[in-house]
C-alpha positions, -999 to 999 in steps of 0.1 A, spaced: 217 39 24 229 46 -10 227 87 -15 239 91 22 270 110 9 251 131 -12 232 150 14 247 177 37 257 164 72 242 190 91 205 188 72 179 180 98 169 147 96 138 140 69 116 120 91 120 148 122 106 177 92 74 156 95 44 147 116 37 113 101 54 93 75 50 76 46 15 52 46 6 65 83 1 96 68 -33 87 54 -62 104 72 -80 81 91 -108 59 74 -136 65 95 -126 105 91 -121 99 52 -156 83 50 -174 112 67 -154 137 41 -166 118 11 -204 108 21 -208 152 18 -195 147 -21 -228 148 -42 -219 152 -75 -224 119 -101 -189 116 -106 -193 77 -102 -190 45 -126 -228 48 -131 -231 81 -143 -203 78 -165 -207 44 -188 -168 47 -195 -159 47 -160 -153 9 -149 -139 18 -113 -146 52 -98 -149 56 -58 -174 34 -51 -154 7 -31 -124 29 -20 -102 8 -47 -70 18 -54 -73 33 -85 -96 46 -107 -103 28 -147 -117 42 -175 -124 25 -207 -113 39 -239 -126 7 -262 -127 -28 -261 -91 -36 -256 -79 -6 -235 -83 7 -204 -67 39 -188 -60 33 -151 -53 65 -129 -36 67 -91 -17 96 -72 -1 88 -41 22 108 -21 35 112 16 58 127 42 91 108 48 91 76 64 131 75 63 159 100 67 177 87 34 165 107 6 171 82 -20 150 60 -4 128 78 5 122 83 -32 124 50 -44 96 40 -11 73 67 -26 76 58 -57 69 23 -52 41 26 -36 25 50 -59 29 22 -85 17 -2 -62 -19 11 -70 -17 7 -108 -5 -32 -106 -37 -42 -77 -56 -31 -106 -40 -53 -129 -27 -26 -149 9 -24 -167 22 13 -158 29 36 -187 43 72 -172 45 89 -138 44 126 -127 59 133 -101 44 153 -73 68 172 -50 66 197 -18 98 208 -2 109 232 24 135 249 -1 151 267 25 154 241 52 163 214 29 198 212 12 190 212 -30 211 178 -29 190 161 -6 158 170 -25 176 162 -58 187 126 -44 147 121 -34 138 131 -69 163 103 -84 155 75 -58 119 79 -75 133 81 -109 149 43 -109 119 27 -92 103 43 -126 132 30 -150 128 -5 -130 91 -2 -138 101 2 -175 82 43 -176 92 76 -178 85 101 -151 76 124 -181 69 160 -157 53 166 -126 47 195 -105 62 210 -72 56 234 -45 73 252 -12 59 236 21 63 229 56 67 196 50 84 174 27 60 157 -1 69 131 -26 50 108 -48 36 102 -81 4 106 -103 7 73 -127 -12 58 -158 -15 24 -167 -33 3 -190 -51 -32 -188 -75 -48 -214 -117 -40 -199 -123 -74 -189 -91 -80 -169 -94 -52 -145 -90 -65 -107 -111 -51 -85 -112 -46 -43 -148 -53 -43 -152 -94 -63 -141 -116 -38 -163 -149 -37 -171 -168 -5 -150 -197 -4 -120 -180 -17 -86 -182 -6 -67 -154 3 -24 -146 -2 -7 -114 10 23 -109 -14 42 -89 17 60 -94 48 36 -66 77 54 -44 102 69 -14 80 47 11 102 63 -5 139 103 -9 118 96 32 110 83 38 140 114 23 156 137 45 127 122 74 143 132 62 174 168 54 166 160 21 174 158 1 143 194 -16 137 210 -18 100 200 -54 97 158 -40 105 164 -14 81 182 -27 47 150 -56 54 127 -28 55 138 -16 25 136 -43 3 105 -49 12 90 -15 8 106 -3 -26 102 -42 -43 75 -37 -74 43 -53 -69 48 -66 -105 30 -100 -100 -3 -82 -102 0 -79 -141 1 -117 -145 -24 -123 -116 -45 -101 -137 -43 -126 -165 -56 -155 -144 -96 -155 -143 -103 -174 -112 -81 -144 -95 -114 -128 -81 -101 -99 -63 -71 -81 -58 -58 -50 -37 -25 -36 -18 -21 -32 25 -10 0 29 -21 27 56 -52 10 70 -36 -20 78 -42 -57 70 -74 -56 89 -87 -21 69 -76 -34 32 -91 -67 43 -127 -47 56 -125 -29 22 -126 -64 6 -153 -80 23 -176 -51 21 -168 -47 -16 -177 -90 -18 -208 -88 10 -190 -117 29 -169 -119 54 -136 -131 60 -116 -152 81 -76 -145 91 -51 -169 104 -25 -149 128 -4 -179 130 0 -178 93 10 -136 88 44 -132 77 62 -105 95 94 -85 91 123 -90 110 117 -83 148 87 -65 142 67 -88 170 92 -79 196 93 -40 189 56 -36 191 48 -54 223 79 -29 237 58 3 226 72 11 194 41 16 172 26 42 155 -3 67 164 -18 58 132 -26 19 144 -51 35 170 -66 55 149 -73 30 130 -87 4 151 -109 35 160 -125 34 126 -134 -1 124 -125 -20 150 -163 -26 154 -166 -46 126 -132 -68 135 -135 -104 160 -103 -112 178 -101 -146 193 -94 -152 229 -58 -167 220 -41 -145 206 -12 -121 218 -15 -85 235 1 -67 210 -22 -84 176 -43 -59 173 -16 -30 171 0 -52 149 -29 -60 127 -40 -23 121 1 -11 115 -2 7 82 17 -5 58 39 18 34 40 0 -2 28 -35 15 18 -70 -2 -9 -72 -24 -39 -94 -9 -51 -114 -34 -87 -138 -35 -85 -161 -55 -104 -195 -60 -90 -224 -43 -74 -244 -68 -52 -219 -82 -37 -211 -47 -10 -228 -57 -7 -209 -88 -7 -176 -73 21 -177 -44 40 -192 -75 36 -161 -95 45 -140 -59 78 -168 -58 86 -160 -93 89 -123 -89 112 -127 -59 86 -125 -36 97 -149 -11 74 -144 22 41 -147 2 23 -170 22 -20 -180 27 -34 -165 55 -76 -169 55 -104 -172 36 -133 -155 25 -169 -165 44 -206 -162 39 -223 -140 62 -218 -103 71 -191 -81 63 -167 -83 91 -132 -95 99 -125 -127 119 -90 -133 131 -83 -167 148 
């Protein structure tokens, strides 16, 4: 836990300043859906000619088109604590805020950085050492975080607004998934059950340093699977879960699709947490807001559907991509250091609505 020493030993602990952490901080989708349906204004990609992604599909960032060889692509993502280490708490927000711009295809160019503390609960070294661990995610993404803004709160906030660019006709969208493609998760699942277990003070060193690495690796492979044209749709997991992101993708395509539990890659231990009661409250919700559109076969075990709707914090991209270039794509994951990418369904004619065999 690598600014440890920096903090002062009798802070509070960061996750026990919040009620949520990290990716489960999300509001729920169903509630977020509702919110949005009462926004009436054009601001959309078909009122403005320019805009190539807007809100339409709920993808992950937003792309405008400034001529034939650029586009600007726009995220902000920010969240409460999901650890007590401030460093890394920085480096997971940071991460994942850049997350959005690379699903998009897009090569990040600059961050802001977006910051809430409780100035007088909080020790200034422990908010300096969250402001850092964000900094080197940003020199490892080659950018600058080039000024930001910050207020006094309850809580503690973090994250990042980011710009990237990608060329027009590149751009990977949520919502261009084909029957018949293949899908890859780029991620290991279980960061929301491994936090809730940190909360708990039941996650060991070994669950933790695995936890880590996972959440503050750079979903840098999305830059070259944006070069690849039978690449047909790309997005990242994160607080709706596999099943949510996945829903998101098959309403965006008109089809459905079809997961293999067998073939998920989880994080360490993350199985055997879950089906003790260490979850979050977020899974619930979550199920709540689409669990109506989501099959689960007979076979599989109690605790899949909990496990299925975890939210992720900075997860795997999910990638559809044509069959033959399956291959090629958990390559480009394997390339990048991304070990646990693995196949795990298919998109299917019919409906839009999750299968999970």
């Amino acid at each position: 836990m690598n600014d440890q020493s920096n903090a002062n030993d009798e802070a509070p602990r960061l996750t026990s300043l919040s009620h949520g952490g990290g990716c489960g901080c999300k509001i729920a989708p169903g509630v977020l859906a509702q919110l949005l349906a009462t926004q009436t204004l054009p601001f959309s990609a078909g009122a403005f000619p320019d805009l190539l992604v807007g809100r339409e599909t709920a993808d992950d960032a937003a792309v405008y088109r400034l001529n034939d060889e650029q586009a600007i692509v726009a995220t902000t993502d920010f969240f409460m604590p999901i650890v007590d280490d401030p460093y890394d708490f920085g480096r997971i927000a940071a991460t994942n805020a850049l997350s959005d711009l690379y699903a998009m295809g897009a090569r990040p160019l600059l961050a802001l950085a977006l910051v809430g503390m409780p100035i007088n609960v909080l020790p200034r070294e422990t908010i300096a050492a969250i402001l850092r661990g964000g900094e080197s995610v940003c020199a490892q993404a080659g950018i600058p975080v080039a000024g930001g803004h910050s207020i006094d709160s309850v809580e503690p906030i973090y994250g990042l607004a980011a710009l990237g660019v990608v060329h027009p006709a590149r751009v990977k969208r949520n919502s261009t998934a084909r029957a018949g493609d293949l899908l890859v998760l780029g991620k290991p699942l279980g960061v929301g059950v491994l936090s809730a277990a940190l909360k708990k003070q039941v996650l060991d060193a070994a669950g933790y340093a695995e936890m880590i690495d996972a959440t503050t690796r750079l979903n840098r492979p999305g830059i070259a699977l944006a070069q690849m044209p039978q690449v047909h749709a790309l997005t990242d997991v994160t607080g709706f879960g596999l099943l949510g992101h996945a829903l998101e993708l098959a309403r965006g395509a008109r089809c459905g699709i079809r997961l293999n539990y067998r073939d998920l890659p989880w994080l360490a231990n993350v199985q055997a947490l879950a089906s003790r009661g260490v979850v979050t409250g977020a899974s619930a919700r979550n199920w709540a807001s689409y669990g109506d559109e989501v099959e689960l076969g007979p076979d599989l075990p109690e605790v899949a559907r909990t496990l299925l709707t975890d939210p992720q914090t900075s997860g795997g991209l999910l990638v559809a991509c044509a069959p033959e270039v399956q291959g090629d794509v958990l390559a480009c994951f394997h390339a990048e250091g991304f070990s646990r990418a693995a196949a795990i369904g298919e998109v299917i004619a019919g409906e839009p609505r999750i299968v999970v065999a």
